[in-house]
N, C-alpha and C positions, 0 to 999 in steps of 0.2 A: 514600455516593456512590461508583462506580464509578472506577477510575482507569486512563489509558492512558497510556503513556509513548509520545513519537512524536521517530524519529531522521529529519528529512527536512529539506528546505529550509524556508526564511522568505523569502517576495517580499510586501515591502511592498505594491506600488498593485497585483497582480492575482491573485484568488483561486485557488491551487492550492496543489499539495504540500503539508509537512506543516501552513503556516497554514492553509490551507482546512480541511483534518483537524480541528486542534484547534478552529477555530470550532464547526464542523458538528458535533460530541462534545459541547463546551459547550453547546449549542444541546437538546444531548438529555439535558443533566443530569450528561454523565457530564465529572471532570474529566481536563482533556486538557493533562498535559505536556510541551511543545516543547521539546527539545534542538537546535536548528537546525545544520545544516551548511552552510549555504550561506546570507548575507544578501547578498536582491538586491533589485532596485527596482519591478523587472517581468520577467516571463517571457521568456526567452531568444531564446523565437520572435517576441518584436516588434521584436527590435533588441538595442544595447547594453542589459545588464539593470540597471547600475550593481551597484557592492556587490562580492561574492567570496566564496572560500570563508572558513568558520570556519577561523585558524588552528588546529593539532592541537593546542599549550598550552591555548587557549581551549577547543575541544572538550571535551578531556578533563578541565578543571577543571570545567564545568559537569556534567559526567558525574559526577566525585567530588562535585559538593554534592549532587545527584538523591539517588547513594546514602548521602550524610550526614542527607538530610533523611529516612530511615524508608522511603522511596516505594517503593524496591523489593520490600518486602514485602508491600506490600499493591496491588501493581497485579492489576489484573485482564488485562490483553495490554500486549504493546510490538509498534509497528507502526514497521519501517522501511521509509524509502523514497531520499532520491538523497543520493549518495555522491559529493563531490569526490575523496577520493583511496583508498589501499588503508590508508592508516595510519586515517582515519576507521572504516574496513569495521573494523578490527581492536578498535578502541575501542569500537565497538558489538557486537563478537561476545564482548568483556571483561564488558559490562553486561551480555548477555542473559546470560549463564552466569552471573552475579550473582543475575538474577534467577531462574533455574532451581533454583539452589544455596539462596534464599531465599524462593522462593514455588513450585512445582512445577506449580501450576495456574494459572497466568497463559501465557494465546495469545498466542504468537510469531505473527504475522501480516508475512511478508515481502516487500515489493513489489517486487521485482527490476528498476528503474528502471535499463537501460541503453540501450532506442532505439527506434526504432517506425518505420514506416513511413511515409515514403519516402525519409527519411532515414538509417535505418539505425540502427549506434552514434554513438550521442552521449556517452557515458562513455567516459573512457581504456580501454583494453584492458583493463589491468592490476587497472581497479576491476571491469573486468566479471569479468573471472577469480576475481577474489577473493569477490565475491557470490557466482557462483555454485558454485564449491570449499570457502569458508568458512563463509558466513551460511544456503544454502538448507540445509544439512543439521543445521540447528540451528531450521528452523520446523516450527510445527503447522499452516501454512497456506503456501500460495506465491500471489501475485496478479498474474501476468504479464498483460501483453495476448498478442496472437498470436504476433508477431513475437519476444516475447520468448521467447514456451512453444519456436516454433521453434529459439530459438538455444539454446536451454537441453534438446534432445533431446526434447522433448515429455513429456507429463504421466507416462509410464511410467519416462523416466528420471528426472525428477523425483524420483518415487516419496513422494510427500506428496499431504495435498488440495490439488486446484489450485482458483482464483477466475480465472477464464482471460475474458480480454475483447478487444472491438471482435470477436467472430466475424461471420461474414457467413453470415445465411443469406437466402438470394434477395433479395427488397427488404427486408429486415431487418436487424439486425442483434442479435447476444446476446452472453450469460455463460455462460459453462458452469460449474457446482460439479463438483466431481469428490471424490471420496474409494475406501476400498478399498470399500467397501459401496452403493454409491450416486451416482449421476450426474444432475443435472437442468441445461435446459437454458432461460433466460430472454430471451425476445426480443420486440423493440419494431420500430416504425419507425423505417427510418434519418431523421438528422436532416442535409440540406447541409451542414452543419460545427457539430459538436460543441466547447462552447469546454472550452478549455483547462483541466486541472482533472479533468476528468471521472471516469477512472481513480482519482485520488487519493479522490476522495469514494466511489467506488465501494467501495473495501478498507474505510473508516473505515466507509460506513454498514452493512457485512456485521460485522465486528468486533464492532462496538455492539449488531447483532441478535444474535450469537451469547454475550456476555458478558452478556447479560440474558436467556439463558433458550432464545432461539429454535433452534430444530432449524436443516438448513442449508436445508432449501427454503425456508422461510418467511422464514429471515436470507436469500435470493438474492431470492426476490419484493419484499422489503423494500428491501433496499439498490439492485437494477436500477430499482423504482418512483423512489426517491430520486433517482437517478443519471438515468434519462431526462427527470423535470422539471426538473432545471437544465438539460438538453439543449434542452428545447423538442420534446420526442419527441412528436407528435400519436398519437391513441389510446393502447389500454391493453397491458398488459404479461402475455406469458403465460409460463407456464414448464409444462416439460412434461419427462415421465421421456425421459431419453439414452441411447441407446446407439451406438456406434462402426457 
């Protein structure tokens, strides 16, 4: 059985971040370890969410059992996603190098979870600074939506494949995959409001398709199909070769 290590949140009563992740991976077989950073009640955007961040003791002991327990050897990717502070960011760029050092073919998959639109940043500065100075230069993947690919110089400074989402093209909306070799571009109908989550399942179901096999078109058809039926996306999904 496949294994995924996931650095993100845990919100009890409403499916996103990295619990949605780990379900949705369960769901497909593969097993999905949750190192949480954040326990809250519900999603930030309904209200008070209850709960907080992982203290960084706590963090990082759960971290030491991970690599007590064998797991880093034999993961197939670690998928990070939201970061209460810069000492978290750093405990997780300890693990990946861990697991770099102990498995060399396990997908870093990085969701650089700092803001989105219309809101802007919703991470401290200082987490966002550190994602993206510390952690992007240590993936085999980056999964930004737009706003972020913007704030982050766009896919050329990057300079990794990007999983790059919510694009708008006319009454649509897509993914773009991007690597040095290949660019394709996935797009559905827009949906009046896409729930929450969305993005999170988006990185985990491309991850899944690429750790079992799939090239990255077939991992992006696979994972934007996934991703627009919990949207309630009406019709089908196409992807089609990109270029600039």
């Amino acid at each position: 059985m496949p294994s995924v290590l996931i650095l993100s949140s845990h919100v009890a009563a409403t499916p996103v971040g990295g619990s949605l992740q780990a379900a949705a991976l369960a769901r497909m077989g593969i097993h999905a370890a949750l190192a949480p950073t954040v326990l809250f009640g519900r999603h930030p955007g309904l209200g008070p969410p209850g709960g907080g961040p992982v203290s960084q003791p706590l963090f990082e002991g759960m971290l030491e059992g991970v690599a007590a327990s064998g797991l880093l050897t034999s993961l197939e990717a670690v998928i990070t996603g939201y970061f209460a502070s810069v000492d978290q960011v750093a405990a997780a760029i300890r693990t990946i190098d861990a697991v770099r050092e102990a498995n060399a073919r396990a997908l870093i998959a990085v969701d650089p979870i700092m803001g989105d639109e219309p809101k802007g940043l919703y991470v401290r500065e200082d987490v966002a600074q550190a994602i993206a100075a510390d952690l992007i230069p240590r993936a085999d993947l980056v999964a930004p939506n737009v706003w972020e690919l913007e704030r982050l110089g766009g896919r050329e400074a990057i300079g990794k494949p990007v999983l790059a989402s919510s694009i708008t093209a006319g009454d649509e909306i897509g993914v773009l995959y991007a690597d040095a070799d290949q660019a394709w571009l996935a797009t559905h109908a827009k949906v009046a409001e896409a729930p929450n989550g969305t993005g999170d399942l988006l990185t985990a179901l491309f991850v899944a398709a690429c750790i079992t096999g799939h090239a990255p078109r077939e991992a992006l058809q696979s994972a934007v199909e996934g991703a627009a039926k919990r949207a309630g996306a009406p019709g089908p999904v196409r992807v089609e070769a990109w270029s600039e």
